[in-house]
C-alpha positions in Angstrom: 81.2 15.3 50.1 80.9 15.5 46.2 83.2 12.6 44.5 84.4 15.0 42.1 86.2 17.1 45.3 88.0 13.6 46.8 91.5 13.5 46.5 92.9 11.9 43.1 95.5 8.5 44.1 98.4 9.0 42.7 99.0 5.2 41.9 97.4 2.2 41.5 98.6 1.2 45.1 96.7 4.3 46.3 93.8 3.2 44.9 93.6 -0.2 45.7 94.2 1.0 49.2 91.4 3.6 49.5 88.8 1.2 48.0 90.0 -0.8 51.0 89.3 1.6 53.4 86.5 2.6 51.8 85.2 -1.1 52.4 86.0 -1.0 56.3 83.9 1.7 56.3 81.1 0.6 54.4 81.0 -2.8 56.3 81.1 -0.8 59.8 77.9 1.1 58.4 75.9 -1.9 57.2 76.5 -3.7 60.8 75.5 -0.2 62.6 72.0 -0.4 60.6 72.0 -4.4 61.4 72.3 -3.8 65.0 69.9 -0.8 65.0 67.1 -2.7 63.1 67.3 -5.0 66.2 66.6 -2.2 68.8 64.0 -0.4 66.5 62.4 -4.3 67.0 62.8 -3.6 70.8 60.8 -0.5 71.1 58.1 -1.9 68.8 57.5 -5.0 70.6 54.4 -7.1 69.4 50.9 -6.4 70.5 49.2 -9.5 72.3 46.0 -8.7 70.7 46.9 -8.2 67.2 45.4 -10.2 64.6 48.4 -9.7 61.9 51.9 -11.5 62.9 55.1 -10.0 62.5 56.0 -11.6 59.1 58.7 -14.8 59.1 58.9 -18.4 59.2 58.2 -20.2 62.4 61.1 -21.2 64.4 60.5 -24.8 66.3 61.3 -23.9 69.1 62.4 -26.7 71.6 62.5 -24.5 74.7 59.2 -22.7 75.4 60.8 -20.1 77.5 63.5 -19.6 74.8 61.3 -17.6 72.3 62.1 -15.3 69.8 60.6 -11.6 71.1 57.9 -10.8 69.3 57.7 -7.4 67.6 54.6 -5.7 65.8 53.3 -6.7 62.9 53.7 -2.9 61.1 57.6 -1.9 62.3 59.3 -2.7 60.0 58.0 -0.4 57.2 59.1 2.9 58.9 62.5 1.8 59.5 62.8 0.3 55.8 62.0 3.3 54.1 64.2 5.7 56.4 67.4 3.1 55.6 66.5 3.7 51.4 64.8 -0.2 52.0 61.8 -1.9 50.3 59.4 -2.9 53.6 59.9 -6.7 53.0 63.6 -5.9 52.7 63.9 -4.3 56.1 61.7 -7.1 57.6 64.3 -9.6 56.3 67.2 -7.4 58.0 65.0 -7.4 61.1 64.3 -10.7 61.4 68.3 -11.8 60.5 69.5 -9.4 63.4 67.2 -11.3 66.2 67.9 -14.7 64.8 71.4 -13.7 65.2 71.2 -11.8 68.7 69.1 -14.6 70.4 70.0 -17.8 68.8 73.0 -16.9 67.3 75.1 -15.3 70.3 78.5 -16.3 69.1 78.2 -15.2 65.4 76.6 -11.7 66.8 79.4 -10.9 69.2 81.7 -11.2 66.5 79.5 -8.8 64.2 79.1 -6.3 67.1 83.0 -6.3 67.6 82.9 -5.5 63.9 84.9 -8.9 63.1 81.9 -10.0 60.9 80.5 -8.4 57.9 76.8 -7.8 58.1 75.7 -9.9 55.0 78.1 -12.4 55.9 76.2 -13.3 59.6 72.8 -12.7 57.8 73.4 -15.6 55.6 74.5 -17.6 58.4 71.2 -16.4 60.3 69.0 -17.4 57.0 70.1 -20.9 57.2 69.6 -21.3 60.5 66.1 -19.3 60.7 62.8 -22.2 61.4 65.4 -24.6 62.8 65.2 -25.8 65.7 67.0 -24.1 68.6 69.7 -27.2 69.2 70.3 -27.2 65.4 71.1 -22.8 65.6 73.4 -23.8 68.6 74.9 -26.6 66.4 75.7 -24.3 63.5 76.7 -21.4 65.8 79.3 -23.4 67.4 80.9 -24.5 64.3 80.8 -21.8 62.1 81.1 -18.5 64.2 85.0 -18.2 64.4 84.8 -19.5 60.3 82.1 -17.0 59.6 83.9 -14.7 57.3 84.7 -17.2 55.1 82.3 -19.7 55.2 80.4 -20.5 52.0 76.5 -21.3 51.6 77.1 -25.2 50.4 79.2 -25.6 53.7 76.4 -24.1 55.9 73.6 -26.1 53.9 76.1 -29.6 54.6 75.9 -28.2 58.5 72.2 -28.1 58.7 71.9 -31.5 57.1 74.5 -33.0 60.0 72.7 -31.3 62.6 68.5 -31.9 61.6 69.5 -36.0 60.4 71.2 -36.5 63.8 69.7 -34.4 66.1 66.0 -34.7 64.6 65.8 -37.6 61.8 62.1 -37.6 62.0 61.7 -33.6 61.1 64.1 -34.6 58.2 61.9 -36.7 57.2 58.7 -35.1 57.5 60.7 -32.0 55.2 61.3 -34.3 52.8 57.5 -35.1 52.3 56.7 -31.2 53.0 58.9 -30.8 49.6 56.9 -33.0 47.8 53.7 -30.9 48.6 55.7 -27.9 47.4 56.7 -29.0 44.1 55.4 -25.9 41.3 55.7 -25.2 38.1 55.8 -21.4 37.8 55.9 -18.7 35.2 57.6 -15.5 36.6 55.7 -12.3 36.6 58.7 -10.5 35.2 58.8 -10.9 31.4 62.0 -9.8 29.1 61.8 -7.1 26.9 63.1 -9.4 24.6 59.8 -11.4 24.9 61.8 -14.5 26.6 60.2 -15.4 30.1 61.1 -18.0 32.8 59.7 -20.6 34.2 60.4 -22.5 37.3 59.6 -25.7 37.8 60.4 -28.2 41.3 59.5 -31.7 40.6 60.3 -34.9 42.2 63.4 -36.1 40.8 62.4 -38.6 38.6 59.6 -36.7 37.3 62.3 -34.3 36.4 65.0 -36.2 35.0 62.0 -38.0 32.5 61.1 -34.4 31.5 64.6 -33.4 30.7 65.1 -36.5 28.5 62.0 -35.6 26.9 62.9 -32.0 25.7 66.5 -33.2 24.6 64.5 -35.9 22.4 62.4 -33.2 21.1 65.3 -31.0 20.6 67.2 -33.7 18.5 64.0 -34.1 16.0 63.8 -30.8 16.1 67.1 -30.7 14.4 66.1 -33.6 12.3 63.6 -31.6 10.6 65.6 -28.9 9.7 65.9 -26.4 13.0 69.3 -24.8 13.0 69.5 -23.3 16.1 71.7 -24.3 19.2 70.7 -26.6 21.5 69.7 -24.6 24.2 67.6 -22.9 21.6 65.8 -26.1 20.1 65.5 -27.2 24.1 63.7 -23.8 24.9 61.5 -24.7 21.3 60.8 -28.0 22.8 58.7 -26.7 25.5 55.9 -24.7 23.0 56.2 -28.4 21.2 54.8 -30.1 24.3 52.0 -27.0 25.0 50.7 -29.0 22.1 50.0 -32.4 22.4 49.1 -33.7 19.6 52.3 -31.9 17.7 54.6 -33.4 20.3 53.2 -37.0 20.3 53.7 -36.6 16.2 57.2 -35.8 16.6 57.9 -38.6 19.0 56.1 -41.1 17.5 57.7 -39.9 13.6 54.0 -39.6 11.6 52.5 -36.3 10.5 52.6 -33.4 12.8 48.7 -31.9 12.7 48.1 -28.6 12.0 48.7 -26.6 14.9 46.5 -25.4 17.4 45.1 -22.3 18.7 46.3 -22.2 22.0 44.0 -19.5 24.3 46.2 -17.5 26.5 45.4 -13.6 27.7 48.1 -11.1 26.5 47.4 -7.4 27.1 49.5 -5.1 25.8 49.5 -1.1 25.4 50.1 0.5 22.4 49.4 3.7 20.4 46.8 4.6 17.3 49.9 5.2 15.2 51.1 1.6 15.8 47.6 0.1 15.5 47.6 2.1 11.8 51.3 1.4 11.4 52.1 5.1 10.6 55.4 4.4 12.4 58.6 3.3 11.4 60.1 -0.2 12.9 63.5 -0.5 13.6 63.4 -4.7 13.6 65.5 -4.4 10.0 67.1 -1.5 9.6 70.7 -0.7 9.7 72.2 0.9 12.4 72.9 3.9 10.6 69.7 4.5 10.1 68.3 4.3 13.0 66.0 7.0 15.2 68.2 9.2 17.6 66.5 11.1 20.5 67.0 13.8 18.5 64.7 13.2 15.5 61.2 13.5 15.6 58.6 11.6 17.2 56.7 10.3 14.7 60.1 9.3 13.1 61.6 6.8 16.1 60.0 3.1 16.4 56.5 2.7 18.2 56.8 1.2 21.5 54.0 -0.7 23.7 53.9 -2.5 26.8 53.0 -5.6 28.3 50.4 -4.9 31.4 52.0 -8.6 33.4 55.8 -7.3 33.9 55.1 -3.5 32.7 58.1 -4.2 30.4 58.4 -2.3 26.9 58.6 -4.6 23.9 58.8 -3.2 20.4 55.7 -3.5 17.9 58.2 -5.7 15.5 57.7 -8.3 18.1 53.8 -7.9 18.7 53.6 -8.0 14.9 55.6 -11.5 15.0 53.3 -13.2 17.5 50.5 -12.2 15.8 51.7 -13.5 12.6 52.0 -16.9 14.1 49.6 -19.7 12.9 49.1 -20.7 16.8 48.0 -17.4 17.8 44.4 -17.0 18.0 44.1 -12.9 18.1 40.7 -11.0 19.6 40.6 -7.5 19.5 38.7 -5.8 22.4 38.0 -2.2 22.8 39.8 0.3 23.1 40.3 1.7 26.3 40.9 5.8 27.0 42.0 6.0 29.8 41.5 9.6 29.6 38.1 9.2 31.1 37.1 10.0 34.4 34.9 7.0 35.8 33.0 7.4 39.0 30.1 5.1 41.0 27.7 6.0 43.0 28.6 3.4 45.7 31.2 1.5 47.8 31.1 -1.5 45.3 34.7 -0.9 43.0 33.3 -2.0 39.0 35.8 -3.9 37.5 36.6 -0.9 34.8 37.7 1.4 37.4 39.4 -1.0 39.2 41.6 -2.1 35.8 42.0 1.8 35.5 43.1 2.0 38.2 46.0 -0.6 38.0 46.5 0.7 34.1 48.1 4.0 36.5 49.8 2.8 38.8 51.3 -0.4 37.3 52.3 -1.8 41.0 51.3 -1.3 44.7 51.9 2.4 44.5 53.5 1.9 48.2 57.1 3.1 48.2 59.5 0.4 46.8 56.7 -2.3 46.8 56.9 -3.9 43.3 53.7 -6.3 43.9 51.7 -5.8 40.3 48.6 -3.6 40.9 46.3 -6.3 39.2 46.9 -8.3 42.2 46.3 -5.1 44.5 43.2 -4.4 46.8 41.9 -0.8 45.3 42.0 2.1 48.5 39.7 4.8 49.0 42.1 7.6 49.2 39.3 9.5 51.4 37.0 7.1 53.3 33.8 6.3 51.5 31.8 6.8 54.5 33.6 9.9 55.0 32.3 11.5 52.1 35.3 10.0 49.8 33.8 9.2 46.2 34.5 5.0 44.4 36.1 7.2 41.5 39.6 6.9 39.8 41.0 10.2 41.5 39.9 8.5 44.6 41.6 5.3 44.4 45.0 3.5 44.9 46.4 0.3 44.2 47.6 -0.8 47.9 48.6 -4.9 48.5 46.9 -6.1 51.1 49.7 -5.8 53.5 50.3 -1.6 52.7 46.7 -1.4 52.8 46.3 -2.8 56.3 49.2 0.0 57.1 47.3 2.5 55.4 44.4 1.5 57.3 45.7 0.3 60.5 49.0 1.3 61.3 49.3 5.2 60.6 50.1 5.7 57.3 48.7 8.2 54.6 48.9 9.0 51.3 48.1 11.8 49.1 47.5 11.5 45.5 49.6 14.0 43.5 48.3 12.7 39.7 47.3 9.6 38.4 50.1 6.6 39.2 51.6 9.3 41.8 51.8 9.6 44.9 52.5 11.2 48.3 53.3 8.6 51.4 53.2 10.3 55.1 54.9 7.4 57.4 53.5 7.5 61.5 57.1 9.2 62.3 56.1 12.3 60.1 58.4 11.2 57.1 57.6 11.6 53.4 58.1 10.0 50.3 57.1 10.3 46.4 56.1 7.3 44.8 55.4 7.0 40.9 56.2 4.4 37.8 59.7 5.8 37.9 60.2 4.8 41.7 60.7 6.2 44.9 62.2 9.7 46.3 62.8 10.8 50.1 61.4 14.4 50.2 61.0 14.9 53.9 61.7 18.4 54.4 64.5 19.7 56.9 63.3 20.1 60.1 60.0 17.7 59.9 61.3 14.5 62.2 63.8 14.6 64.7 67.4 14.5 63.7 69.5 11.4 65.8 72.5 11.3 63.6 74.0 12.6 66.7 73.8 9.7 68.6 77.4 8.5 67.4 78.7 11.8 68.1 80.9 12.7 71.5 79.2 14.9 74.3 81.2 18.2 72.6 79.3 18.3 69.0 76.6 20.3 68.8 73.0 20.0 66.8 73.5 21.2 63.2 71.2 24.6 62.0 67.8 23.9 60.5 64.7 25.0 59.8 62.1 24.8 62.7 59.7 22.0 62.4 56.1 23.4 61.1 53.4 21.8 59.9 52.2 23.3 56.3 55.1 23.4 54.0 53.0 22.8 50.8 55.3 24.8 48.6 57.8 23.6 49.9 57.1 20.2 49.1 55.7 20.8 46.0 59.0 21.8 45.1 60.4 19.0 46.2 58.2 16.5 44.5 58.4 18.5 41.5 62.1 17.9 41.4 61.5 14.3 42.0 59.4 13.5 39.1 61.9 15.4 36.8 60.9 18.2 35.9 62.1 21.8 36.0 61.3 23.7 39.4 58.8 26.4 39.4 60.6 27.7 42.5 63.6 30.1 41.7 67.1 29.4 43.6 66.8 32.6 46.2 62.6 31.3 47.0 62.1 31.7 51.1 59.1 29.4 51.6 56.4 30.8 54.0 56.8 29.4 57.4 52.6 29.8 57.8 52.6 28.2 54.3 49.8 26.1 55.0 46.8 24.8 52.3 43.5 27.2 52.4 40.3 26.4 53.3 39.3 25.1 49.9 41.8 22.4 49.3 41.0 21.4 53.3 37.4 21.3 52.6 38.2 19.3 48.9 40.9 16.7 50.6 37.5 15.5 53.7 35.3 15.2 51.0 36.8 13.7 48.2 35.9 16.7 46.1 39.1 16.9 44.6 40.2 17.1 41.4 39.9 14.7 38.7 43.0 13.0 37.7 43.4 13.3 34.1 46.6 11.0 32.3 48.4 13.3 30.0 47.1 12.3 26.2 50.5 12.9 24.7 52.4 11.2 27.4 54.0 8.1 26.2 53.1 3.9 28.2 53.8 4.8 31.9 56.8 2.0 31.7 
């Protein structure tokens, strides 16, 4: 039903009392899809003879008959995708639903009666998933008739009770297991403000002396003239210490040296009219005189990107880093990444293999957001199947969608360079480019079940007849998708025998496909 036909509220009463209803609803659809993630786990169970485990952390299990069932290592993908999930998402959803059905049982009764929101029992199941079974039970007994009010801080205080007195020497051994996990961590996803994060988990005196030592810094900092906040001087403190030698000056109140060229890889995209600065900035210009989307092109500010994060940054800011006098700056050459580059041999060079991720930015899987420079690189068509080690060939896949790819009955076709076409085991499709990912399974191509919630009266709803070469079809579809204008007019039939010829059949098993040419006016595939 379009919004724009519901029925206005009268008052703000109304209102308030349809988004309430609206809730109910939406809170008896999320536990539906919680309880039906646990039966897609049931008819998927776990092959004995697989070498890849379903995802999750290890419960320890006290009971050796009392085991978690075991479900195969590729289900959860399928069911992700069909719910509008990233896979790892609707692994997580899978793996709360058992934790609750089988270790949980008081907290899951209540969420199948509907008396328990869904993401209320998963974050009960979260904190209780790897702990032992008498520590679940513990929890479950305490919190299931509190669960829809119970906070996170009350259910972290419950595990503590439960592991110190029912299992003081797993507490302890945690406690050491922390200490091998301590990190400091910068975060692949960079601002377009150029500000990044970085995570650090350090014993606690380690930490506490660090903290005092950027405040410290900070204060000087002031002292010699910095008028920022003190967040701000804090956040200055920490490219202080990436050199030494300033930072020890500072502290230590004698000359600061002359600062260093730190090394550090930044690659970042940008066109010939930025490199000649034939563009406008718009770092210091009034508003008023800023580019619309209406004025022309060569009149709006020049933007790049960075390749770690794909974000967009302005050329203002590239111009201020590399006006530093700690920036060392090497200029390699440039890339077109108009050029078709093909090998001979299995063996992926490294210059295809960075054109490749150039494309695709991430795992070009749907909704997986893993950076492609830390993708494996897939032959589309089998190199020992006739498949060529070229960039029209090749896809950024993590090794996990690769295995599915490879192992578990998934397909892909690629549309243009960075897009793609995903065919799941269960006959469903979906469009993946820079921009995301789109459903565009066809009517009629898997099985429709919505009727399982209906009564024994209602009848199948009209549509098309499954067949197997809709090719128009879903051109059409995937043409929509990407945002552009349809080629196909409103009152198009599309052939039922619509299937590929004998070319594109006889191009697709050997690889002999097109080449996959970037468009040169497009802008940085963001």
């Amino acid at each position: 039903m379009d919004l724009l036909d519901h029925p206005t509220c009268e008052t703000a009463d109304a209102v308030l009392a349809d988004a309430a209803a609206q809730r109910r609803v939406a809170d008896d659809a999320e536990r539906r899809i919680l309880v039906r993630a646990t039966q897609w786990a049931d008819a998927h169970p776990a092959d004995p003879e697989s070498v890849f485990p379903f995802p999750g952390p290890v419960t320890k299990q006290t009971d050796p008959d009392d085991l978690m069932p075991q479900v195969d290592w590729d289900a959860a993908a399928e069911f992700a995708l069909a719910v509008g999930m990233a896979p790892n998402a609707g692994e997580a959803l899978m793996r709360d639903g058992l934790e609750l059905r089988h270790r949980c049982p008081l907290t899951w009764d209540r969420v199948v009666r509907g008396n328990l929101a869904a993401w209320r029992a998963r974050r009960i199941a979260q904190a209780t998933m790897g702990r032992p079974d008498e520590v679940a039970a513990h929890v479950d007994e305490h919190v299931a008739h509190v669960g829809h009010r119970v906070g996170i801080l009350k259910l972290e205080k419950l595990i503590d009770e439960a592991m110190i007195v029912l299992f003081p020497e797993e507490r302890e051994a945690e406690r050491t297991a922390a200490l091998d996990a301590r990190q400091v961590r910068l975060l692949e996803q960079i601002s377009a403000n150029g500000v990044a994060t970085i995570i650090i988990e350090a014993d606690l005196k380690d930490a506490l002396d660090f903290n005092d030592t950027i405040t410290r810094l900070a204060g000087l900092l002031k002292d010699a003239g910095c008028e920022e906040s003190l967040d701000v001087r804090r956040a200055l403190a920490v490219g202080v210490l990436a050199d030494p030698a300033r930072a020890l000056a500072l502290l230590e109140g004698t000359e600061p040296p002359k600062p260093t060229r730190k090394r550090a890889t930044l690659v970042v995209h940008i066109s010939q009219d930025a490199v000649t600065a034939t563009c406008t900035c718009a770092d210091s210009r009034p508003t008023a005189s800023r580019p619309s989307a209406s004025q022309p092109a060569d009149a709006r500010p020049v933007v790049a990107r960075l390749e770690r994060g794909a974000r967009p940054v302005s050329v203002a800011m590239i111009r201020d880093w590399l006006g530093r006098e700690d920036t060392a700056l090497t200029v390699l050459p440039v890339i077109d990444d108009r050029e078709h580059q093909a090998v001979d041999r299995y063996e992926i060079p490294d210059r295809i293999r960075q054109q490749v991720a150039r494309f695709t930015i991430t795992c070009s899987f749907p909704f997986c957001e893993r950076p492609a420079t830390a993708c494996d690189c897939d032959h589309n068509v089998p190199f020992g199947k006739g498949g060529r080690t070229c960039t029209c060939n090749l896809a950024a896949t993590c090794r996990r969608h690769h295995r599915l790819k490879t192992f578990g009955g998934w397909s892909y076709t690629i549309i243009d360079a960075g897009a793609h076409l995903w065919r799941s085991p269960g006959g469903r499709h979906y469009f993946r480019d820079a921009l995301g990912t789109v459903d565009v399974t066809l009517p009629g191509e898997v099985e429709d079940h919505t009727g399982c919630f209906h009564d024994e009266n209602s009848t199948e709803r009209d549509r098309p007849p499954p067949r197997p070469g809709r090719w128009r079809e879903r051109e059409a579809q995937v043409t929509y998708a990407r945002g552009t204008p349809c080629f196909a007019p409103d009152d198009w039939e599309p052939d039922p025998n619509d299937l590929i010829d004998e070319t594109e059949l006889l191009e697709a098993s050997t690889g002999r496909h097109r080449q996959v040419q970037p468009d040169p006016d497009a802008p940085p595939p963001f």
